[in-house]
C-alpha positions as CSV (number, residue, x, y, z in Angstrom):
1,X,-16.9,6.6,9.0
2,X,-19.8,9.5,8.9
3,X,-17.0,11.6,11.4
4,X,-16.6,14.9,9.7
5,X,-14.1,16.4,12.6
6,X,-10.9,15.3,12.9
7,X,-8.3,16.6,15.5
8,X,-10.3,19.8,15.3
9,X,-10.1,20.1,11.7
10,X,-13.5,20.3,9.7
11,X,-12.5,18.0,6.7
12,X,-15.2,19.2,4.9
13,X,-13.9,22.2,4.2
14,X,-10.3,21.3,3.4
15,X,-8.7,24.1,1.4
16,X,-7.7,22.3,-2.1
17,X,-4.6,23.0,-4.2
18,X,-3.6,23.2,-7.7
19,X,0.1,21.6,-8.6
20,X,0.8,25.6,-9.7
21,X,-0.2,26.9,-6.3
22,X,1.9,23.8,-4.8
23,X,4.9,24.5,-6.6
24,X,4.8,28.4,-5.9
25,X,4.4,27.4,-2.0
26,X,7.5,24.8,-2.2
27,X,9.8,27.3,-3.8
28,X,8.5,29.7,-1.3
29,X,8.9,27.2,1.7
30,X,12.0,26.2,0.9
31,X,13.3,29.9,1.1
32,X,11.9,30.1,4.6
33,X,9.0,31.5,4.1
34,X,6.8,30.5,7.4
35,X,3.5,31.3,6.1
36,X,3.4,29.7,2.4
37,X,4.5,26.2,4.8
38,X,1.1,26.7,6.8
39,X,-0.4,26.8,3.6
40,X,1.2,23.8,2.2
41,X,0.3,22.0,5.2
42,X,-3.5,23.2,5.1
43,X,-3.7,22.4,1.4
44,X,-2.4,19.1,1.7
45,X,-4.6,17.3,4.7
46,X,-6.8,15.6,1.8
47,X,-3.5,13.9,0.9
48,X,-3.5,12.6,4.8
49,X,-7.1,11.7,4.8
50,X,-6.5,9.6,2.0
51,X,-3.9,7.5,3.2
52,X,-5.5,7.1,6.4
53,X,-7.6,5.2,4.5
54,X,-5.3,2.0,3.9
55,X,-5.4,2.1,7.6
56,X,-9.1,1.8,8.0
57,X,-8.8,-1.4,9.7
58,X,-6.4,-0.6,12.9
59,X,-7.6,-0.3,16.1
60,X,-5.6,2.8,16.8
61,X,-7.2,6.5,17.2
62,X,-8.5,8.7,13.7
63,X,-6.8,11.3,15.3
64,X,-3.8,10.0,16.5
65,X,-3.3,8.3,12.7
66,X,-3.9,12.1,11.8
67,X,-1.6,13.6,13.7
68,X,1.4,11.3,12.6
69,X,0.2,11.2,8.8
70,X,0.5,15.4,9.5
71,X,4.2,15.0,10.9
72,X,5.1,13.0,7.6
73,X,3.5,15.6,5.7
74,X,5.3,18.5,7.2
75,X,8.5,16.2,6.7
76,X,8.1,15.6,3.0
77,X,7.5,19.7,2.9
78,X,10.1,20.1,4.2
79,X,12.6,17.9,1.9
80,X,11.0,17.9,-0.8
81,X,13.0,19.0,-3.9
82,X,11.7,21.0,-6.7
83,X,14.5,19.8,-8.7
84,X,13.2,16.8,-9.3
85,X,10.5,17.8,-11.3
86,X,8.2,15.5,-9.6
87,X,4.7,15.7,-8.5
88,X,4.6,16.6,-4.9
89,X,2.3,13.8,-4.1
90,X,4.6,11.4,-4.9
91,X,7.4,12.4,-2.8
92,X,4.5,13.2,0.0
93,X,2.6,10.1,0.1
94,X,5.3,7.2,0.8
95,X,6.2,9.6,3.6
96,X,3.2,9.6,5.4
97,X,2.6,5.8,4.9
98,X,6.4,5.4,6.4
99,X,5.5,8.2,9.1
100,X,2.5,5.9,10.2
101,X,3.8,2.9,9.7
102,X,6.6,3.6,12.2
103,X,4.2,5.1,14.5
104,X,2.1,1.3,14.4
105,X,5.3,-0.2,14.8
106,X,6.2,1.1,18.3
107,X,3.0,1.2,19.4
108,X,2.3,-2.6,18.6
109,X,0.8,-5.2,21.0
110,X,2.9,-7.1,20.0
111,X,6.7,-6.4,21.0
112,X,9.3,-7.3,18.8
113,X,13.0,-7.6,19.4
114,X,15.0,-4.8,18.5
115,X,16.9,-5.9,15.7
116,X,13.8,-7.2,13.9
117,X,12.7,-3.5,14.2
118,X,15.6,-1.8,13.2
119,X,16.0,-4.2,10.6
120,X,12.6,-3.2,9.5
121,X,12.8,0.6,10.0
122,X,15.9,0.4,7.3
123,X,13.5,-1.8,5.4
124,X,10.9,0.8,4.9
125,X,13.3,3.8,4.8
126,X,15.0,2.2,2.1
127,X,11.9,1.8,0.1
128,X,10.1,4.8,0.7
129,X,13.5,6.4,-1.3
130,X,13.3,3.8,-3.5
131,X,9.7,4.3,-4.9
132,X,10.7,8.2,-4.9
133,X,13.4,7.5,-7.1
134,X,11.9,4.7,-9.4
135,X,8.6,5.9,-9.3
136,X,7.2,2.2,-9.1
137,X,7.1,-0.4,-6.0
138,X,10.9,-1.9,-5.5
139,X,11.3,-5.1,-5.2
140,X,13.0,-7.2,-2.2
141,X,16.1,-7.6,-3.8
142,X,16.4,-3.6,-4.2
143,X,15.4,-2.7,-0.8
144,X,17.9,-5.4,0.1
145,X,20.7,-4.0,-1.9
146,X,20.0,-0.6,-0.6
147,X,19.3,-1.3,3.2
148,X,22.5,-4.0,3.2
149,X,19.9,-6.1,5.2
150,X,19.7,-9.6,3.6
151,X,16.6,-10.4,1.3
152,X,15.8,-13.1,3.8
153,X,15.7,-11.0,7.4
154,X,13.5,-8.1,5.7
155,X,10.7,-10.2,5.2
156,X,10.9,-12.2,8.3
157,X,11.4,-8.3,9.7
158,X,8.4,-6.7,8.2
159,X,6.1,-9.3,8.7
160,X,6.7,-9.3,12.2
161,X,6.1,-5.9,12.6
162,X,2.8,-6.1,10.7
163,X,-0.1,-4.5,12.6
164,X,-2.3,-8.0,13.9
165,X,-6.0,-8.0,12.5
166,X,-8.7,-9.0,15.0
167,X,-11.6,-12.3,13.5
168,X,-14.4,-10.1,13.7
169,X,-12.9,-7.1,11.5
170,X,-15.1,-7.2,8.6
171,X,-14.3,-8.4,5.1
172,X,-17.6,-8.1,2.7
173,X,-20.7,-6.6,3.5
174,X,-23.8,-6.7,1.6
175,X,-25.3,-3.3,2.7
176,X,-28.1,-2.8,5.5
177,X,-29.4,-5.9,4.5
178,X,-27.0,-8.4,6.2
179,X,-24.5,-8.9,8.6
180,X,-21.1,-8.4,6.9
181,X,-18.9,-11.0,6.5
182,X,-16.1,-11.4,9.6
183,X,-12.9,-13.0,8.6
184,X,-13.9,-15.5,11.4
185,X,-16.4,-16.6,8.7
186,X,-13.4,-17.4,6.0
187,X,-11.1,-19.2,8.4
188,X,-11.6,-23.2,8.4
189,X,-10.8,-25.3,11.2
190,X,-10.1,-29.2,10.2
191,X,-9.9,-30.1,13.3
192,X,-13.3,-29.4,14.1
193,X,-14.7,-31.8,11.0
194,X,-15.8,-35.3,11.6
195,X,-12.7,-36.8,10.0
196,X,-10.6,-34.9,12.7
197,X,-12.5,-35.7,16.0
198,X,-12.0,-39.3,14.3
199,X,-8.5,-39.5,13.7
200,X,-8.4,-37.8,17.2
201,X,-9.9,-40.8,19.5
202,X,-8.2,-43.4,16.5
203,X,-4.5,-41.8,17.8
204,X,-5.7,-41.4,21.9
205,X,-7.0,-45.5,21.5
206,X,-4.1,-46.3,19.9
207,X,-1.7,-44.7,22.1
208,X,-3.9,-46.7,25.2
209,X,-2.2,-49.6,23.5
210,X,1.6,-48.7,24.3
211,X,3.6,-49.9,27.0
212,X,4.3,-47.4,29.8
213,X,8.1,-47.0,28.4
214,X,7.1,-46.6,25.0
215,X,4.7,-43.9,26.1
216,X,7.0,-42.4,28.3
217,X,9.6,-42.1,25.1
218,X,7.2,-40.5,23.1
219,X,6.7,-38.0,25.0
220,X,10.0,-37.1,26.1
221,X,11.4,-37.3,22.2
222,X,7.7,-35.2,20.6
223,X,6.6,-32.8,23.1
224,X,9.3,-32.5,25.1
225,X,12.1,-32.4,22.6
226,X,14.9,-34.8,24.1
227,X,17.3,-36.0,21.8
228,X,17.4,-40.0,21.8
229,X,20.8,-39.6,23.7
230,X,19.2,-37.7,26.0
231,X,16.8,-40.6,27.0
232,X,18.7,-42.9,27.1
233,X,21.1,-41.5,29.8
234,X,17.8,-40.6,32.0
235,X,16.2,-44.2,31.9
236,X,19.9,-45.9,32.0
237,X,19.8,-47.9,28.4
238,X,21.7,-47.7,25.3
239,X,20.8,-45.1,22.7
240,X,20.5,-47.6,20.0
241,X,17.5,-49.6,23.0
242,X,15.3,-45.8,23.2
243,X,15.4,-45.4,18.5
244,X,14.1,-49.2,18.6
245,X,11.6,-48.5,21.2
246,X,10.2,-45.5,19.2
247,X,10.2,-46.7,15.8
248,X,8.1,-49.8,17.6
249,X,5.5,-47.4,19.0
250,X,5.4,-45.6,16.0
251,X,4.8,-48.1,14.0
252,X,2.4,-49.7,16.5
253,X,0.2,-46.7,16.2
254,X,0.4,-46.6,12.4
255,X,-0.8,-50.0,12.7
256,X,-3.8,-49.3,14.9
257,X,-4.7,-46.3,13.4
């Protein structure tokens, strides 16, 4: 967080423009012009710095996130349209988020199957143009009707290619006084509590108490997932003998319990 170089780049001393001197440069880009580009690029690494910050918490390299916020920039330079009459910021920002985001997305830990990820990419495409064009936050329904993904797949799709967050990434911090908060410290485990080591040995003693079958059924229809047909052709009796048998030990260990 004190790190003042980036990439090479002394962010201190960021050059700073106004929207005038933006506009002048676009118009100017946009004709060809090589060296009023450079300048729009130069001007506009605050704009990257800041939305580096919404991915404070990832893992990944300052200056790899740098470098790939910098490639969205130079994209939204490059199609930006004066036309518009919009502030270049908001044409440039959704486009380094998108630039980054994609960049997170094949570089996961986790791997995702390829539709999910295509399904996503047209996801986020679709509402980077979208918040362009409305000048708000679409909702799923848009994005949907302009991706032709259904409503449904897009969030299964965008949550799975969500960056994963570690339990010891900080979520509070009082200062130098204290140890910050983790979000270890905000996750409950009920399993852990009295009640649940309880119910635990209630459920293992009452189990004890089945018949070797009955056991045998239970594990083969809850943790193995066999149908009751299933069963019934591996231990040779009739479909209607294994659902009486389980509802009995079910029952049996309601009872005990």
């Amino acid at each position: 967080m004190y790190k003042v170089e980036i990439c090479g780049v002394d962010t201190s001393k960021l050059a700073r423009l106004t929207n005038k001197e933006t506009n002048e440069l676009l118009k100017k880009s946009g004709e060809g012009d090589k060296e009023s580009r450079d300048k729009l690029i130069k001007g506009n690494l605050r704009l990257v710095l800041s939305v580096m910050q919404r991915f404070a918490s990832n893992s990944d390299s300052p200056d790899d996130l740098f470098q790939v916020g910098c490639i969205g920039l130079m994209k939204a330079i490059d199609n930006f349209d004066l036309s518009l009459g919009l502030c270049f910021s908001t044409y440039g920002v959704p486009m380094i988020i998108g630039e980054i985001r994609r960049y997170l997305r094949d570089n996961s830990s986790i791997r995702v199957s390829r539709s999910i990820r295509d399904a996503a990419f047209r996801a986020l495409s679709a509402k980077e143009q979208l918040t362009i064009e409305l000048s708000r936050e679409p909702t799923i329904s848009e994005i949907a009707e302009r991706s032709g993904v259904a409503s449904e797949d897009i969030v299964i799709a965008l949550e799975a290619i969500t960056a994963p967050v570690s339990l010891y990434d900080p979520v509070y911090s009082e200062g130098s006084a204290g140890a910050p908060t983790q979000i270890l410290d905000t996750v409950s485990d009920k399993m852990s509590t009295t009640e649940g080591w309880i119910e635990r040995i209630a459920f293992d003693d009452a189990v004890e108490k089945l018949t070797v079958r009955e056991r045998s059924i239970l594990v083969k229809r809850f943790y193995l997932g066999q149908t009751q047909m299933d069963i019934a052709e591996e231990i040779g009796i009739s479909q209607a003998q294994v659902s009486r048998l389980e509802k009995n030990a079910v029952n049996k260990i309601r009872k005990a319990m």
